[in-house]
MMTF fields as JSON, N, C-alpha, C and O atoms, coordinates in Angstrom:
{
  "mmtfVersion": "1.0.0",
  "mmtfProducer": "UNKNOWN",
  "numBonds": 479,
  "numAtoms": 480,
  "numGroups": 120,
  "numChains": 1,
  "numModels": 1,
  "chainsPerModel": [1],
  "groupsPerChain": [120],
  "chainIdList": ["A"],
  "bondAtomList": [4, 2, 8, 6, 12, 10, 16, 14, 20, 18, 24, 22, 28, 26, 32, 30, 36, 34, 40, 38, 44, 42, 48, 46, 52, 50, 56, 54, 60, 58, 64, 62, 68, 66, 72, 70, 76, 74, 80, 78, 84, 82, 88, 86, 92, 90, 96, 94, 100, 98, 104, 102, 108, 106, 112, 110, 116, 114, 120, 118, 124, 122, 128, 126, 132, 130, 136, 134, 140, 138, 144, 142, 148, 146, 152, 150, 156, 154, 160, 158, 164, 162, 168, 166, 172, 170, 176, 174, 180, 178, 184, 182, 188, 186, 192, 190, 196, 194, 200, 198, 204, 202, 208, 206, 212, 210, 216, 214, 220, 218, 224, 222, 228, 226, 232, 230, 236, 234, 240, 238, 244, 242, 248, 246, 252, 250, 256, 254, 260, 258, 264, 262, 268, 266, 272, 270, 276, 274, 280, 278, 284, 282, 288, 286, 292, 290, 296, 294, 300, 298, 304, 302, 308, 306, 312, 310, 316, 314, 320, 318, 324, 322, 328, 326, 332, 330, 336, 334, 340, 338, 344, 342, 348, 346, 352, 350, 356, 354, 360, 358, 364, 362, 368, 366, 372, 370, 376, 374, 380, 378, 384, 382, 388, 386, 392, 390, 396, 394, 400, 398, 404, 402, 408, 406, 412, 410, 416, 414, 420, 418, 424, 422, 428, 426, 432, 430, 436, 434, 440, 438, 444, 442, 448, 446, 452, 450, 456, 454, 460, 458, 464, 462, 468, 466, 472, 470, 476, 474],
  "bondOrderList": [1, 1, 1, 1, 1, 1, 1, 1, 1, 1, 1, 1, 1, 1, 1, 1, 1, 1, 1, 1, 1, 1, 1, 1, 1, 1, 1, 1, 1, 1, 1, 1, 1, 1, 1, 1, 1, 1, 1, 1, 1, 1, 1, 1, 1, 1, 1, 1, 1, 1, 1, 1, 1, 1, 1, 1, 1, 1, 1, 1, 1, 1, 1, 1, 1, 1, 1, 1, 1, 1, 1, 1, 1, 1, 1, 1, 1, 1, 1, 1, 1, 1, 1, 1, 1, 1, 1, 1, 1, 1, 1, 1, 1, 1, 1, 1, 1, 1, 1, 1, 1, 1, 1, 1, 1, 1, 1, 1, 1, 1, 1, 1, 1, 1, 1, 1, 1, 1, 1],
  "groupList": [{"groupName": "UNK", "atomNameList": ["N", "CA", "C", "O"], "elementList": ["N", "C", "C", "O"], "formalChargeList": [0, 0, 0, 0], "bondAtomList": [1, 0, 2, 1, 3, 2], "bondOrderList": [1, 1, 2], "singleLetterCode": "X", "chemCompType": "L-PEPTIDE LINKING"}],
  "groupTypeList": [0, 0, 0, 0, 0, 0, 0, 0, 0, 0, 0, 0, 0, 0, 0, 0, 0, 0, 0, 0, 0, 0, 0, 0, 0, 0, 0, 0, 0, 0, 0, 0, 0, 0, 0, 0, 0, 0, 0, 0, 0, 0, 0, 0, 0, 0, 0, 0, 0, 0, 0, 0, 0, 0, 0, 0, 0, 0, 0, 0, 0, 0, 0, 0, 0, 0, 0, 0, 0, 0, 0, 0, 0, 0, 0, 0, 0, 0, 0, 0, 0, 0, 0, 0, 0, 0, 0, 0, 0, 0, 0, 0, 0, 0, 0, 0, 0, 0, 0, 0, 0, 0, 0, 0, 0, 0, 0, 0, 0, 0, 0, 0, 0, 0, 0, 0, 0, 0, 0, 0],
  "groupIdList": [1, 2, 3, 4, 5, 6, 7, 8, 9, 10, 11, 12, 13, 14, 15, 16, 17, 18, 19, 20, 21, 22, 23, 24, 25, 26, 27, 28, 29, 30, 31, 32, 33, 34, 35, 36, 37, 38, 39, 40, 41, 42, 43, 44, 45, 46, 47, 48, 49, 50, 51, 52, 53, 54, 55, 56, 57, 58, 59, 60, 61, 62, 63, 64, 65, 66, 67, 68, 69, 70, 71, 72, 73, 74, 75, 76, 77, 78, 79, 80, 81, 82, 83, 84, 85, 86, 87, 88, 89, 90, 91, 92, 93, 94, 95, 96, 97, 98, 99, 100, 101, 102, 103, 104, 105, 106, 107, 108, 109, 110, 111, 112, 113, 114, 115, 116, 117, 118, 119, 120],
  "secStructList": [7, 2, 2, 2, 2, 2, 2, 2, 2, 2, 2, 2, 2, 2, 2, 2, 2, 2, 2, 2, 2, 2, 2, 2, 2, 2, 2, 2, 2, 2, 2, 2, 2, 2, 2, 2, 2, 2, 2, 2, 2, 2, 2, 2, 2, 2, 2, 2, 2, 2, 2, 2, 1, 6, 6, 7, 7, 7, 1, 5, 7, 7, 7, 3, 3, 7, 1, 1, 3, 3, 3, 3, 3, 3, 3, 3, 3, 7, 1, 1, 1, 3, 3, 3, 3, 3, 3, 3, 3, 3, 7, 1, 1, 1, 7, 7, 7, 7, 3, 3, 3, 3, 3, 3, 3, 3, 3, 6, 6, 3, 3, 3, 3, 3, 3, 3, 3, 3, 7, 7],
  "xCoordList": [82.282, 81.559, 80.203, 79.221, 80.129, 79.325, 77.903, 76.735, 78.775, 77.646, 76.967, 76.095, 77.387, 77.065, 75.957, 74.933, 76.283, 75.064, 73.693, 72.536, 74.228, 72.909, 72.642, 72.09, 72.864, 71.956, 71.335, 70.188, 72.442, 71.01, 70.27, 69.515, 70.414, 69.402, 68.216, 67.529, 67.917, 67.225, 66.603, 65.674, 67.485, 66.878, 66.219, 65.387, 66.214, 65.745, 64.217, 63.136, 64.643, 63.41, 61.902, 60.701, 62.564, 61.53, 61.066, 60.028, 61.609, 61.049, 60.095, 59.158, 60.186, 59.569, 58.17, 57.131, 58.465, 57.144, 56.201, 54.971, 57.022, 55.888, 55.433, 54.283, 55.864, 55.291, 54.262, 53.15, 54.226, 53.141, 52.236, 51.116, 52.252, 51.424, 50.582, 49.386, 51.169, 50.568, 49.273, 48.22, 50.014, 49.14, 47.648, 46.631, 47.898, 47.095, 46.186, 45.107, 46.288, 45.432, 44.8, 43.689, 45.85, 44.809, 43.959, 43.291, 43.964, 42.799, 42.151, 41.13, 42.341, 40.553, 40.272, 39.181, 40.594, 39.751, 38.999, 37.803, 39.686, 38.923, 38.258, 38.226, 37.572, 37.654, 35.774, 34.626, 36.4, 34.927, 34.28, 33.119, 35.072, 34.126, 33.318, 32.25, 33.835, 33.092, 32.143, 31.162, 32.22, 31.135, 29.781, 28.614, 30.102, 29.245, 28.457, 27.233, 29.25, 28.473, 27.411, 26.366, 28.011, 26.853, 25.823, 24.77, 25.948, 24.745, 24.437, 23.976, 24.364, 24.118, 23.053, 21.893, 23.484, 22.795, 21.826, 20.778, 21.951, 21.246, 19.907, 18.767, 20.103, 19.005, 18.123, 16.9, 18.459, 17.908, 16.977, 15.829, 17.563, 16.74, 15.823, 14.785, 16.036, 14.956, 13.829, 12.722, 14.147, 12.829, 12.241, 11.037, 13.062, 12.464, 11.24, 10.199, 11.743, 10.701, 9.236, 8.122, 9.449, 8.715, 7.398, 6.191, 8.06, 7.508, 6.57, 5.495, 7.477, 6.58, 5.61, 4.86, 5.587, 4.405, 3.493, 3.739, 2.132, 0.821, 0.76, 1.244, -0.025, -0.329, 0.877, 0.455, 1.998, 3.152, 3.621, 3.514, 3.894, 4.048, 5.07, 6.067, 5.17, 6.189, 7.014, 6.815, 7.85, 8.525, 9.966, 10.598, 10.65, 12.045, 11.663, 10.784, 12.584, 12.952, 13.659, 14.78, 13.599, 14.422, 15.66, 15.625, 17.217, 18.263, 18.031, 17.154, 18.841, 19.091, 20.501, 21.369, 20.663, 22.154, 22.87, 22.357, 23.788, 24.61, 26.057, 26.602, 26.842, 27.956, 28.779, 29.882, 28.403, 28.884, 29.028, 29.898, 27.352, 27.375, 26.158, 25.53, 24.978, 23.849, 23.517, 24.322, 22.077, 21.388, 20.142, 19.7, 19.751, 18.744, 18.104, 18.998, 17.011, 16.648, 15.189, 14.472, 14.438, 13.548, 13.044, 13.868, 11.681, 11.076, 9.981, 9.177, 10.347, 9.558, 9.153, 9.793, 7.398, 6.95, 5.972, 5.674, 4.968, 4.175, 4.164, 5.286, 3.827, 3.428, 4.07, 4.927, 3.376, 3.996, 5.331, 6.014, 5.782, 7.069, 7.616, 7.277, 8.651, 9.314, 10.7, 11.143, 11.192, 12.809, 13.018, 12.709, 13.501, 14.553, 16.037, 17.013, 16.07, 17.583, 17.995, 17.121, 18.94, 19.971, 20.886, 21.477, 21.271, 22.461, 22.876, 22.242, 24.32, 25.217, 25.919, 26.417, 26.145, 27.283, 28.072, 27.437, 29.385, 30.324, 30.683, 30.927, 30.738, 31.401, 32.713, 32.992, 33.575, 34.642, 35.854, 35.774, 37.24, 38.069, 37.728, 37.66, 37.54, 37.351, 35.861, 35.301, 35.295, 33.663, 33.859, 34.839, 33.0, 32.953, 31.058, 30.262, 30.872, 29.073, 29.316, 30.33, 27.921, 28.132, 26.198, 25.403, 26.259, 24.269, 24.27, 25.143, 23.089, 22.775, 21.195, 20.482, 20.703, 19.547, 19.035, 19.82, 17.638, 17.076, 15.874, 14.924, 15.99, 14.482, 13.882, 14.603, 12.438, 11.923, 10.424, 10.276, 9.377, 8.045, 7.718, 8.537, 6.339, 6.096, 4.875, 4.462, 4.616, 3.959, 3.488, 4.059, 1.903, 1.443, 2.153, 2.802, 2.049, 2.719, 4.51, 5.211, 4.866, 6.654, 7.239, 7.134, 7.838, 9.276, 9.999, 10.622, 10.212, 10.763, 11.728, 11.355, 13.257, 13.94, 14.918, 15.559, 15.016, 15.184, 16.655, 17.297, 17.18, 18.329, 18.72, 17.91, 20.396, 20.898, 21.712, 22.41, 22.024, 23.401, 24.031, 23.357, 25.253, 26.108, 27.156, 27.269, 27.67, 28.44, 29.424, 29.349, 30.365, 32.197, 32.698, 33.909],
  "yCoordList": [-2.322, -2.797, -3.407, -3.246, -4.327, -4.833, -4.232, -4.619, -2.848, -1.911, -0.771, -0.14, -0.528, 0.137, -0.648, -0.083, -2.066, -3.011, -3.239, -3.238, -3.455, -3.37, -1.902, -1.928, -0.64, 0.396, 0.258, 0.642, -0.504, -0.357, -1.539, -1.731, -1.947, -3.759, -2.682, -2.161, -2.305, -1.974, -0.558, 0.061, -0.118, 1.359, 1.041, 1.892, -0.424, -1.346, -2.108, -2.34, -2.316, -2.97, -1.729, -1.886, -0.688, 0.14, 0.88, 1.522, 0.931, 1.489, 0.304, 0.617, -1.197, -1.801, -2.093, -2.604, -1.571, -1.662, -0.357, -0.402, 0.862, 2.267, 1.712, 2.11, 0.927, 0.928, -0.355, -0.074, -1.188, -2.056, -1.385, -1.629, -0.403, 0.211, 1.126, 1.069, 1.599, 2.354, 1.794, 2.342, 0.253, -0.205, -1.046, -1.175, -1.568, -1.695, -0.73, -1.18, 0.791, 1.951, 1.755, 1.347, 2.163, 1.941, 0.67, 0.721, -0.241, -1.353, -1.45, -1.929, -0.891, -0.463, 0.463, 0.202, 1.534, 2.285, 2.028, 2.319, 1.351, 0.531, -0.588, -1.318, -1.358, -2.281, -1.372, -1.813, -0.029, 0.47, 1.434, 1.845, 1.642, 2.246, 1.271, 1.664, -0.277, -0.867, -1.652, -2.178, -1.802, -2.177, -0.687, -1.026, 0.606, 1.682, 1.438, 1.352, 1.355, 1.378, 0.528, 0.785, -0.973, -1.765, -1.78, -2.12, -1.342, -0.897, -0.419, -1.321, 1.002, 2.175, 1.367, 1.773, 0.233, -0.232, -1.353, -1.375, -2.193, -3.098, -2.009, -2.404, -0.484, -0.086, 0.323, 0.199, 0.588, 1.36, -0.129, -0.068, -1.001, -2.44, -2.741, -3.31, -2.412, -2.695, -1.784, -2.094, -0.361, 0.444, 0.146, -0.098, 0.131, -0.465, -1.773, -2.043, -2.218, -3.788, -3.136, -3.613, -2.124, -1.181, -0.657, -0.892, 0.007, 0.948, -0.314, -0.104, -1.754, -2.255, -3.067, -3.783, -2.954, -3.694, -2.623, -1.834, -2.813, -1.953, -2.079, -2.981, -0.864, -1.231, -0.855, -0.622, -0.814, -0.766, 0.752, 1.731, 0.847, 2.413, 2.852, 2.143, 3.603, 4.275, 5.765, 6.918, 5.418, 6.484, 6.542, 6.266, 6.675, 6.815, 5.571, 5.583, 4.402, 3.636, 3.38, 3.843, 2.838, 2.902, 2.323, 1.377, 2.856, 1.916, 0.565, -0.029, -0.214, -1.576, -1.687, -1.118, -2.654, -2.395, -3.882, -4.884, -3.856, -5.162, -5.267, -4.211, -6.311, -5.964, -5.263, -4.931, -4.961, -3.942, -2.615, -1.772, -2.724, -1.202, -0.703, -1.71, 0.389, 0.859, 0.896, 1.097, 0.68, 0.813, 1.771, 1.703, 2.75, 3.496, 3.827, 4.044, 3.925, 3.747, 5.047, 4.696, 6.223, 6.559, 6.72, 6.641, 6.93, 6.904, 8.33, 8.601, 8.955, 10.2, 10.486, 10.285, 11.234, 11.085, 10.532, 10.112, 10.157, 8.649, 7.692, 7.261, 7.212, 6.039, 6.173, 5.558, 6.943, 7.453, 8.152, 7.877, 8.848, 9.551, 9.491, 10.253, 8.285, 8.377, 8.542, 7.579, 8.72, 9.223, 8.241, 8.422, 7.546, 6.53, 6.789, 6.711, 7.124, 7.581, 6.295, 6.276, 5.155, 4.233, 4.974, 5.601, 5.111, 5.071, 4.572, 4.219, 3.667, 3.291, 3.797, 4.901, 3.13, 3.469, 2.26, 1.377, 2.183, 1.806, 1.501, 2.473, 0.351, 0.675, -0.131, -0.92, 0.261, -0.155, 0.415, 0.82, 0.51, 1.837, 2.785, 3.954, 2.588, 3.704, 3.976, 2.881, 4.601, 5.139, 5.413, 6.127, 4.955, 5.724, 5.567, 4.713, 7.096, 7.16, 6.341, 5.761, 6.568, 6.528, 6.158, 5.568, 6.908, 7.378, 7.046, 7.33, 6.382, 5.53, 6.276, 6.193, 7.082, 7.863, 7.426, 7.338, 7.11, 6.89, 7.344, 7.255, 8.012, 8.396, 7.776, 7.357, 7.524, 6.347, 6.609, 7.275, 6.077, 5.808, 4.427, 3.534, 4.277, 2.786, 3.171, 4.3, 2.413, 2.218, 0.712, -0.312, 1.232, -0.602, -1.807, -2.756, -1.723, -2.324, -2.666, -3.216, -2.086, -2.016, -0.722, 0.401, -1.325, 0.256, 0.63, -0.278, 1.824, 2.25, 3.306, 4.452, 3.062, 3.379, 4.86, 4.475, 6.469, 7.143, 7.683, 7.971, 7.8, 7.879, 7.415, 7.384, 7.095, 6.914, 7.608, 7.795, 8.521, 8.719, 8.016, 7.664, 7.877, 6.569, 8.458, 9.372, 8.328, 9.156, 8.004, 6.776, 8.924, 8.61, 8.44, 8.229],
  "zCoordList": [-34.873, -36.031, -35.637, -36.362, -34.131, -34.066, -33.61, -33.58, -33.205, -33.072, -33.616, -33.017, -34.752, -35.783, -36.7, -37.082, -37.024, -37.387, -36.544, -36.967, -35.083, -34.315, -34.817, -35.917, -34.349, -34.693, -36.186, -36.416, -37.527, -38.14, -38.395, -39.348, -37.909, -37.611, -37.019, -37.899, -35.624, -34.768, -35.324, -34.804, -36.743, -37.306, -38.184, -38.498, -39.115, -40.072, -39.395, -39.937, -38.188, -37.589, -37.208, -37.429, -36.648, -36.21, -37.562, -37.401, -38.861, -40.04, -40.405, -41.139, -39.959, -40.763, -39.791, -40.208, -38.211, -37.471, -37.919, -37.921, -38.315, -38.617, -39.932, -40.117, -40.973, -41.844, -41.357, -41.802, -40.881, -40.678, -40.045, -40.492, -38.921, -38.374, -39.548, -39.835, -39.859, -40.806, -42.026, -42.353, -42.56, -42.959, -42.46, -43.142, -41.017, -40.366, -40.088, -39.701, -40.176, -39.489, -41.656, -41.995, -42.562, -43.826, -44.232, -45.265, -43.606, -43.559, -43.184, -43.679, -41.535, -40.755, -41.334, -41.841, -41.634, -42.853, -43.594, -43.595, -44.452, -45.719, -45.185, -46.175, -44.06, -44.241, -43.304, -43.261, -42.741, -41.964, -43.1, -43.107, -43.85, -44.975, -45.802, -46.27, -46.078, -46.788, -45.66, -46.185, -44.489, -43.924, -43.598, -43.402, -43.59, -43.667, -44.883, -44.99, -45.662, -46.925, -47.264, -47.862, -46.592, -46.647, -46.07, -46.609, -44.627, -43.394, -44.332, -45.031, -45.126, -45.632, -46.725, -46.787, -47.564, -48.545, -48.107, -48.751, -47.241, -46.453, -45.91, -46.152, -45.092, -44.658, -46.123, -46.061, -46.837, -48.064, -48.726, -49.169, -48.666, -49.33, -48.269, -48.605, -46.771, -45.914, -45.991, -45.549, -46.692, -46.817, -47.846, -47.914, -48.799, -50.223, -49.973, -50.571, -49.131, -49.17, -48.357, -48.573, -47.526, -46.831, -48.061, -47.996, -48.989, -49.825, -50.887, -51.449, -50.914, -51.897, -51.312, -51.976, -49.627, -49.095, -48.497, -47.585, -49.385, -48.757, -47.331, -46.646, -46.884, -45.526, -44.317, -43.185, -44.504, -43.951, -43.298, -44.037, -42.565, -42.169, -42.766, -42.624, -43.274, -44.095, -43.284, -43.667, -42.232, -41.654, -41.079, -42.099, -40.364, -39.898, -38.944, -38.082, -39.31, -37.89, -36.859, -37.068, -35.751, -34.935, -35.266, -36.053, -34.639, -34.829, -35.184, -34.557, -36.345, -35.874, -35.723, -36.386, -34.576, -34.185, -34.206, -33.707, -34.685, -34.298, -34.16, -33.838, -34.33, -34.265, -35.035, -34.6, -36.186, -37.019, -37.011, -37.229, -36.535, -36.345, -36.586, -36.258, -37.037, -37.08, -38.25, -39.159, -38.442, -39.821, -39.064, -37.917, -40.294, -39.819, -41.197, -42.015, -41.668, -42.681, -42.934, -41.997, -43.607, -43.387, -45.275, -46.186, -45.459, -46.3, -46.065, -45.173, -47.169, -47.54, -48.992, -50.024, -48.735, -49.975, -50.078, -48.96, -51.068, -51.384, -51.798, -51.534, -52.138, -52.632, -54.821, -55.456, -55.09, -56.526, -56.526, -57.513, -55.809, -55.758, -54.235, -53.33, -54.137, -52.832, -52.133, -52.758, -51.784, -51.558, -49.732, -48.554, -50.313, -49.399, -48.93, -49.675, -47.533, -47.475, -46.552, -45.686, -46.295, -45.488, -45.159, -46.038, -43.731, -42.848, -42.558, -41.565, -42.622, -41.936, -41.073, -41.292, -39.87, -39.04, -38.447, -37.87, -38.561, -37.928, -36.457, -35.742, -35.964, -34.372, -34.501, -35.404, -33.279, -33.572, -32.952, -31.793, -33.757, -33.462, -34.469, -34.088, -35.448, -36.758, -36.71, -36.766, -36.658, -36.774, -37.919, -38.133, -39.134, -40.243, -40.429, -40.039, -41.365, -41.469, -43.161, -43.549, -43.965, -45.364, -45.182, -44.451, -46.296, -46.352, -47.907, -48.727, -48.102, -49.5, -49.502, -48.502, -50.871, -51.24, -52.544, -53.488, -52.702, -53.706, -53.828, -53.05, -55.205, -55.428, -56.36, -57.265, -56.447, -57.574, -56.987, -55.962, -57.657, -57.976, -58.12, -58.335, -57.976, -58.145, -59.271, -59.535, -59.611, -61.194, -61.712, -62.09, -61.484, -61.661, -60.409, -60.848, -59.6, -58.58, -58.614, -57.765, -59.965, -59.525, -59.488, -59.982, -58.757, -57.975, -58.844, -59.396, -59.272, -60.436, -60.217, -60.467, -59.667, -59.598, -60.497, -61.475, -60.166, -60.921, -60.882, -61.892, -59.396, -59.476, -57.488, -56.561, -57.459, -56.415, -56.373, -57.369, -54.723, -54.49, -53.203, -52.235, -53.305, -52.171, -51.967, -52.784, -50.623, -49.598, -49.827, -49.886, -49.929, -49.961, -50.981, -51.046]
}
């Protein structure tokens, strides 16, 4: 008897470690998709501030990197019609990308936003 309970004590225990594992692998997921996304939206507000200051070079920048992970940000177009793309990337165990795009114009000195698309 007493060993028929250990097997399912010990068949009870290892179902309840695959399911924790499991949920641990769906939280770094979710947890590197919502930091991509933000790199992704953080680089897109750093070009934006780009586009609304004259004078400013307006082109692909180098990595910024931190512990999160990469922002890369480029601006194409002019001044009246411009298209802003943010990259995020992830470091970590999970690499996840996620790219944030906007196209818009400026008009009388404000940015005039026409449409966005967000990846994922």
């Amino acid at each position: 008897m007493a060993l028929i309970i250990a097997v399912l004590y010990f068949g009870l225990m290892e179902l309840m470690m695959i399911d924790s594992s499991r949920a641990l692998a769906e939280a770094r997921r979710f947890r590197a998709r919502i930091v991509a996304t933000t790199l992704a939206e953080n680089a897109a507000e750093l070009a934006a501030m780009h586009v609304a200051t004259p004078g400013v070079p307006k082109s692909v920048t180098p990595p910024l990197v931190d512990d999160q992970g990469t922002m890369r940000w480029a601006i194409q177009g002019s001044p009246e019609a411009f298209q802003i793309r943010g990259e995020g990337e992830t470091t970590g165990i999970v690499v996840t990308r996620a790219v944030v795009e906007v196209a818009g114009r400026v008009e009388e000195g404000k940015i005039v936003i026409e449409r966005t698309i967000h990846s994922q």
